[in-house]
N, C-alpha and C positions, 0 to 999 in steps of 0.2 A: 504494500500500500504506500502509495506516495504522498508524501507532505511537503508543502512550502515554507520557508521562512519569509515574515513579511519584515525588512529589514526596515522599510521607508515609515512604517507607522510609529507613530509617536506619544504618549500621553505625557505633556509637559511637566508635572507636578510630579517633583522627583519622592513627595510620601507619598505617594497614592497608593493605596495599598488595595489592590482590587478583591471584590467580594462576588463576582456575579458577571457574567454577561449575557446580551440579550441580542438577536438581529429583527429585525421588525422591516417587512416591506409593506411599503405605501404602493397602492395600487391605483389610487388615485393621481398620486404626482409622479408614477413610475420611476419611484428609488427605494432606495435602500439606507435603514438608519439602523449603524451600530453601536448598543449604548455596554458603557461600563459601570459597574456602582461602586464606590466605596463603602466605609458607613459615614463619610463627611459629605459625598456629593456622588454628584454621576456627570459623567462626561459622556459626549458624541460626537461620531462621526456620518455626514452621509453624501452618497454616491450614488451612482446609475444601476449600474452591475457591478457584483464582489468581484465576480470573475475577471473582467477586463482591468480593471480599477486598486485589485491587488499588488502590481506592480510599481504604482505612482504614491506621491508625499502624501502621507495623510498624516495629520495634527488635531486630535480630539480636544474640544471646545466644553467647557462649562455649560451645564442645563440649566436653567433658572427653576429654582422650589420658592413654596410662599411661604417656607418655613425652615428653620434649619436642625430639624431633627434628625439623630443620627440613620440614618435608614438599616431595613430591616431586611428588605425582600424587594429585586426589581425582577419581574415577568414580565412574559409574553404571550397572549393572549389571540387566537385569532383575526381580533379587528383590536387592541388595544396593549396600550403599554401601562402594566402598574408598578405601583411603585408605594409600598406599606411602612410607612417608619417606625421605631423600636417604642413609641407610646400609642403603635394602634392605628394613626391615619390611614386614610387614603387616598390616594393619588391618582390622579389619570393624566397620560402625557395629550398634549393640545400639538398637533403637529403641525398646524398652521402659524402656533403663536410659539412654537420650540420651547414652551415650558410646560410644567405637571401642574396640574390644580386640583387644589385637596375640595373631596367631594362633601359636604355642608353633609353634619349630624349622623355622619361615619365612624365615629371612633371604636377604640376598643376593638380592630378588627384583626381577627388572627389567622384568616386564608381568603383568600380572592380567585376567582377561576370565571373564564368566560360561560354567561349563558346561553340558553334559545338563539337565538337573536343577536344580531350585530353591538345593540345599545345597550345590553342585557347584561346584569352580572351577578353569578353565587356567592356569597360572601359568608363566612362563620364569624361572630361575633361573640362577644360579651356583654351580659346588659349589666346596667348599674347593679340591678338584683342578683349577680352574680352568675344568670342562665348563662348556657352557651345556645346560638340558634342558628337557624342558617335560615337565610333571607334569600329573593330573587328580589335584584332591586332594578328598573330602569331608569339610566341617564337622561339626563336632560339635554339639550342641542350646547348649553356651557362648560357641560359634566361639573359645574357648580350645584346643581342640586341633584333628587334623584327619588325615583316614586318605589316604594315597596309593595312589591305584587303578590307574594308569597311567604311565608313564614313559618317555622316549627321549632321545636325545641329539641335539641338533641338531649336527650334523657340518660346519657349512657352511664355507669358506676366509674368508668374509668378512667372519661375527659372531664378536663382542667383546660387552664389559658397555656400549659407548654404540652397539651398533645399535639401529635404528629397527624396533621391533616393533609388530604390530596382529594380532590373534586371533579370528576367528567362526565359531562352530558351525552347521551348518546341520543341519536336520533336512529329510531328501527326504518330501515327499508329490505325491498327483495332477497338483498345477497345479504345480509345479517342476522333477518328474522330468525330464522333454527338456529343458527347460533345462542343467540342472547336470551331465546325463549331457554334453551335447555340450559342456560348457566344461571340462566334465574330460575331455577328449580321447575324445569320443566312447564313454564309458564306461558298462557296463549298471547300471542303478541300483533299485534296489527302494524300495517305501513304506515308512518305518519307520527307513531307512540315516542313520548320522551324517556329514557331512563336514565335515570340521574344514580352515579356510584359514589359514592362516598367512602375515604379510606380513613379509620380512626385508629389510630394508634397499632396493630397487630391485628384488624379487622376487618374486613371488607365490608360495605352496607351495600344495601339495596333504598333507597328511600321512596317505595310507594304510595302516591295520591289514593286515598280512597273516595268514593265518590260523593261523602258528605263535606271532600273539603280537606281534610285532616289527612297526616299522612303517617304512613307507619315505618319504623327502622326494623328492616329484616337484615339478618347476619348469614351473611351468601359463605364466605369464606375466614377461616382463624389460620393465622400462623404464628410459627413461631418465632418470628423477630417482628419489630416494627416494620410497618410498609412504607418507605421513602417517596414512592412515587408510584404511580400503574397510570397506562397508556393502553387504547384501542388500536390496533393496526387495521386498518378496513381492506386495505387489498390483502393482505393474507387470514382476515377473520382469527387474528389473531390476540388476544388480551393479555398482556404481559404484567408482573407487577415485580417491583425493585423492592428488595427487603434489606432491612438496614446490616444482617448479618453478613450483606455481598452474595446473595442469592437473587437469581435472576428467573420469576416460576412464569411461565408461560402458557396458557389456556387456550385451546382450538377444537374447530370441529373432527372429531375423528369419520374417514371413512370405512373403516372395518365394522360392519353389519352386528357383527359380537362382540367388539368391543364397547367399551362404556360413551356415551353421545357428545362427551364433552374430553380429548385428551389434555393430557397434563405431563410438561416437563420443565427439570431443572437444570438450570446453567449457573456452575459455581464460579464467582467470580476473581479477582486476585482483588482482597477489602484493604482495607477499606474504604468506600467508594466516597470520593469528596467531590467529583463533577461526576455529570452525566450529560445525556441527553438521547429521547429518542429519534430514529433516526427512520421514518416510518415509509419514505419514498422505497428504498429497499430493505425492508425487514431488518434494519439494524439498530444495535446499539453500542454507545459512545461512552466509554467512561473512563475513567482517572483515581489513583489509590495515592498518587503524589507522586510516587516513582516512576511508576509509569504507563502510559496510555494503552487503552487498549479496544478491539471494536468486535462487536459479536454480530453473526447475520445466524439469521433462524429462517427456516421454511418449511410446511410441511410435504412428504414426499408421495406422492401415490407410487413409486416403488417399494417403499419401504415400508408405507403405511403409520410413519410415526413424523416425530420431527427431528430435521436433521440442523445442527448447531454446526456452526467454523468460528475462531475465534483466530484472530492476528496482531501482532501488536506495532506500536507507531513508536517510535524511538523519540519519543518527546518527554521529559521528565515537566516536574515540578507545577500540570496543568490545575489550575484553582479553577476553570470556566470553559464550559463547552456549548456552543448552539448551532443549531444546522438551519441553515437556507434551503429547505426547501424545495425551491422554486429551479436552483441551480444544483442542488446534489450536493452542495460546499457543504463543509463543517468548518467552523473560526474556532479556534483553539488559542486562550489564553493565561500565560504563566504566571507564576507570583513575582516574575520581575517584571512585568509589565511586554514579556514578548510576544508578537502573534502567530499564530503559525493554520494555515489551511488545508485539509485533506480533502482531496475529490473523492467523493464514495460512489461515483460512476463507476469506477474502474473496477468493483467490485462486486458489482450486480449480479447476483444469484438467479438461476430459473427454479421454477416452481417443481418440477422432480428434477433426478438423480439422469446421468445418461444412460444408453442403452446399454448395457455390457452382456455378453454372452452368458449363459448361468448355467451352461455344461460345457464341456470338451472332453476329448477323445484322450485317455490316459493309454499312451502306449508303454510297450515291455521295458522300456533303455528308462521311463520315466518311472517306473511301481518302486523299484528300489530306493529310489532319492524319496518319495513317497513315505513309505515305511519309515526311514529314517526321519523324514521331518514328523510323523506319527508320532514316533517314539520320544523324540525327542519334545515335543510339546504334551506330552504324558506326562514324563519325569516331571515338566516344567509344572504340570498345575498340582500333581505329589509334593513336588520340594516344597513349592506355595500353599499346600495343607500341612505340613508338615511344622513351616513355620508357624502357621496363624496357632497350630495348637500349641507352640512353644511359647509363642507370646502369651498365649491366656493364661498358661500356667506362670509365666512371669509376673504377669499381670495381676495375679491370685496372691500372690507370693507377697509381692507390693502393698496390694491392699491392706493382708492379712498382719505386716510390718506393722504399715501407717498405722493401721487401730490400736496396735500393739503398743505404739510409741507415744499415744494418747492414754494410757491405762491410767495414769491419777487422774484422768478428766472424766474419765467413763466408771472409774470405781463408782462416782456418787450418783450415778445412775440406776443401780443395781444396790439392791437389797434383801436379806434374808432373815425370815422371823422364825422363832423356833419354840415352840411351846408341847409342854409337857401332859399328859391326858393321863386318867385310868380306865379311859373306855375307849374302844376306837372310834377317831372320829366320821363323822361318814366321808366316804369317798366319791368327789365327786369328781366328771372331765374325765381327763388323762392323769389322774392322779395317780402316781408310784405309788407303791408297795415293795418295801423290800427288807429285810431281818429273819432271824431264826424263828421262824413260826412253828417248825416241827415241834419248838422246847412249850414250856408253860411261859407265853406270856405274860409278864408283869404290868410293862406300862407302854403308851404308843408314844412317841415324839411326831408330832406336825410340824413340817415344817415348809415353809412358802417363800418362793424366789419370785420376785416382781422385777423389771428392768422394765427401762424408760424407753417407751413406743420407737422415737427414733435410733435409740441404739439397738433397738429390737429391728428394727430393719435394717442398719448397715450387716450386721449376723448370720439374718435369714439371706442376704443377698452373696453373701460371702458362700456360707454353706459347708464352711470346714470345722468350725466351731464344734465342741461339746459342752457340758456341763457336767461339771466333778463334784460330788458330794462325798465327804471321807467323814466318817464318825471314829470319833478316839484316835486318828491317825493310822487306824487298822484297815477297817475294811473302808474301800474307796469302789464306788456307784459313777458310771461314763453312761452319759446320755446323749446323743446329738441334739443339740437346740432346734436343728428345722423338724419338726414336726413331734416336738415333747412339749414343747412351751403352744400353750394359748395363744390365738391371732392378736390376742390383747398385751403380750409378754411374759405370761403368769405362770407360775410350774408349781405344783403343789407334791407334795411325800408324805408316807406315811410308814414310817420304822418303828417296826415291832421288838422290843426291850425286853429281855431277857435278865435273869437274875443274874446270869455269867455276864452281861453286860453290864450292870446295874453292882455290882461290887465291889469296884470304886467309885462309887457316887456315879450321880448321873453324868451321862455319857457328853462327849463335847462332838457340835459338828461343824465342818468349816466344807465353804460352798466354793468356787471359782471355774471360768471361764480358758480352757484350755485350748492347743489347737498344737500343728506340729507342723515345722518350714523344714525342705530341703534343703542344706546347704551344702552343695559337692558331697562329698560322702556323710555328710554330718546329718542329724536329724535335732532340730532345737525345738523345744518343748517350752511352748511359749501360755504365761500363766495370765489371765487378769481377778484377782480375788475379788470377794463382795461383803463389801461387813456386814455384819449382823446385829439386828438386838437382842440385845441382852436381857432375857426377861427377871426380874427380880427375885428374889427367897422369898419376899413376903408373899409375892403373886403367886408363884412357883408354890410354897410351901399350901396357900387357901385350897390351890385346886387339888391338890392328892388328898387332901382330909375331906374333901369337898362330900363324897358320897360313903363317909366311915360310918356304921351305923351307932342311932344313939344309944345304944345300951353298952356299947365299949367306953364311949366319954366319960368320962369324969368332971374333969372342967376342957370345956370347948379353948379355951385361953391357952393350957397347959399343953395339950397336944396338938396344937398351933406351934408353940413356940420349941415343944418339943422337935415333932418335924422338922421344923428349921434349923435348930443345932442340929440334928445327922447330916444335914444338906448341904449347912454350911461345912461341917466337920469335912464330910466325902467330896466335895465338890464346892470351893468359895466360890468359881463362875460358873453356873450351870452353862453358858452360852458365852462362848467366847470366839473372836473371829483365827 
């Protein structure tokens, strides 16, 4: 792809530090006006044609504002030039009188987009009462005043005065109707119908009139980064939208009978994108990461039945501004030192399929053998290429199971274990353990209950290497895997049946933790994270074992309370310790 350097253009002001540019042709005076903006000012130039005119002095001139507000946003509009500054005005350039004039009882305005209509315009606002709305207003013949025809509230939970807006009218004819009905959720469409899209933050809208007047926000499409910009291409029915992650998703009619009515693809882009612009004469698109330029053309193929992307890059660094002419196939290209530079995108015009190519041929004897061996050889290649992806995950496993590891005093106070003492067993509910010497006479049950904190319960489950260790006296030690012992809620409940050979030394101690085991070269690491416990008290401890002693053994209730507790304490100062 070929580019110009325009060496003879000039912007005098040696801070002008550009923010934006714009080309706008007047059809009426047949010329051409190129504007630049600062946030101090905006300069222009203008001419016949880019193309002849590119070669000659050009010297960009001051625009006269009625105001000197830093500016915010200069577009281009169909039939108009705006120009929105950083408290909300708005602007419309007067091409007769070379200056912008701020439109009376405008303010507060946070996107601008051409309407219906030449004199027409969508605008989103803010009212005093803090709505946000969006208005259809018509200009007046001074674009000093201006009538509001239409109005609604955007109601959404998610816009504010810094969402990320983009606005496009569409008007339904012949060669779009099946299109736009099927991306509007299969909706019946007539020749002549407005559809007006609306992009709010990560959202695509629909905004339909109903017929008392009122209008409703339907939500057509959600992604996953904010939408920067979407554009209609009409020779290729094609609706593309820029997502701020540097994702370029593209939406067409498919013609495969079985496939779905509406196709969909994406073109990743080199982000993050600081210029763009669509490039709609041939299916292109123009944009800029800083470093360096680059231009995508899209088609779709009735060979191939999908869409085919080419992407190529332009050896132009440092681009802050990109706009295409249209009319001439130009794109003006301008840097942050203030240089210009113009690509013809004639020269890259794409047709609408792929060429004919043969799609068999004759495989002779002298060929079977080279055959085989490229066979073979693109075998091994997509083996070696399974072989890795499984070595990564296990890496990858390895990693994770680290990182958690290397967080264990932040994840101890997540996780907690209660332990309390019974003479009856308690009931069993869930996936409650059971586990001790029950062949023997048992004496007493320990309950004991592990809770962990919802999100650490899902880094675990997601991991899947995990177990949970419960070890009583340091003797006998219980491995449980965590994915599917633990409650969807975190919760793991036991129930250890106590024996008098357990109970001998005082009651038994149990300590809980969170185990797992990493390869390292020959080595196997045994990686722990413990969980403290409470400690339930003697007194408590000591109430519930007398809890059901019958009364014709007591004496004084007081006595064998406190009896209790000295053997408890004597065999055991912490019944529960971590």
């Amino acid at each position: 792809m070929s580019y110009k350097y325009l060496a003879r253009w000039k912007i005098p002001d040696n801070n002008f530090y550009p923010i934006s540019i714009i080309c706008a042709a007047n059809n009426d005076q047949q010329s051409t006006t190129v504007m630049v903006a600062s946030v101090e000012q905006v300069v222009s130039v203008s001419m016949t044609t880019l193309t002849r005119e590119q070669n000659e002095a050009k010297v960009f001139a001051r625009c006269e504002q009625e105001f000197d507000e830093p500016v915010r946003e200069l577009k281009r509009t169909e039939s108009n030039v705006l120009l929105i500054s950083s408290d909300g005005k708005l602007l419309v350039y007067e091409a007769l009188d070379e200056k912008f004039v701020q439109i009376d009882a405008c303010n507060h305005v946070l996107h601008a987009e051409q309407g219906p209509d030449k004199r027409q315009l969508f605008i989103v606002r803010q009212t005093s009462a803090g709505k946000i709305v969006l208005e259809l207003i018509e200009l007046s013949d001074g674009f000093s005043s201006h009538l509001t025809l239409k109005s609604c509230d955007l109601v959404i939970e998610s816009i504010d005065s810094t969402a990320r807006l983009s606005i496009k009218c569409l008007i339904v004819n012949e060669v779009n109707e099946r299109f736009l009905g099927n991306f509007l959720g299969f909706t019946k469409l007539s020749v002549g119908d407005q559809v007006l899209l609306i992009a709010i933050n990560n959202t695509l809208y629909w905004v339909q009139e109903q017929a008392n007047g009122e209008s409703d926000l339907i939500a057509l499409r959600c992604f996953a980064s904010c939408v920067l910009d979407f554009d209609f291409f009409e020779s290729s029915l094609c609706l593309t939208v820029l997502l701020q992650a540097g994702v370029l998703v593209i939406f067409t009619q498919s013609l495969v009978p079985e496939a779905l009515l509406v196709a969909t693809s994406s073109v990743f882009l080199h982000a993050p994108v600081e210029a763009y612009a669509f490039e709609k004469a041939n299916n292109g698109f123009l944009y800029s990461n800083g470093l360096s330029t680059h231009r995508v053309q899209f088609y779709y193929s009735e060979e191939t039945k999908q869409i085919i992307t080419e992407s190529s890059e332009v050896p132009v660094r440092g681009v802050i501004g990109i706009t295409v002419l249209a009319s001439e196939s130009v794109a003006l290209l301008l840097t942050e030192n203030n240089q210009f530079y113009t690509i013809d995108c004639r020269e890259s015009e794409k047709q609408t399929s792929v060429a004919d190519v043969p799609k068999m041929f004759l495989l002779r004897k002298d060929n079977r053998a080279g055959s085989k061996r490229i066979t073979k050889m693109l075998t091994e290649e997509v083996q070696f290429d399974q072989r890795i992806d499984r070595a990564l995950q296990v890496v990858q496993a390895k990693f994770d199971v680290l990182a958690l590891y290397r967080n264990r005093t932040a994840f101890e106070a997540l996780a907690h274990m209660d332990v309390t003492f019974n003479r009856e067993m308690p009931p069993r509910e869930g996936k409650a353990l059971l586990f001790g010497h029950r062949k023997e006479c048992v004496c007493l049950f320990a309950s004991v209950k592990i809770a962990i904190n919802q999100g650490f319960f899902a880094l675990l489950s997601k991991q899947k290497q995990w177990s949970i260790c419960i070890a009583q006296s340091d003797s006998d030690f219980h491995f449980y895997p965590v994915l599917g012992t633990f409650s969807p809620a975190g919760e793991l409940s036991a129930i250890v049946c106590l024996t008098a050979q357990d109970l001998a030394c005082g009651l038994p101690t149990f300590r809980c933790m969170l185990v797992t085991t990493v390869q390292n070269g020959n080595e196997s690491l045994l990686l722990s994270i413990p969980m403290p416990a409470h400690i339930e008290s003697t007194n408590s401890c000591a109430a519930r074992l007398i809890h059901r002693t019958p009364s014709s053994l007591i004496v004084s209730g007081c006595c064998v309370k406190n009896a209790a507790k000295d053997i408890i304490a004597q065999n055991n100062p912490h019944p529960v310790r971590q």
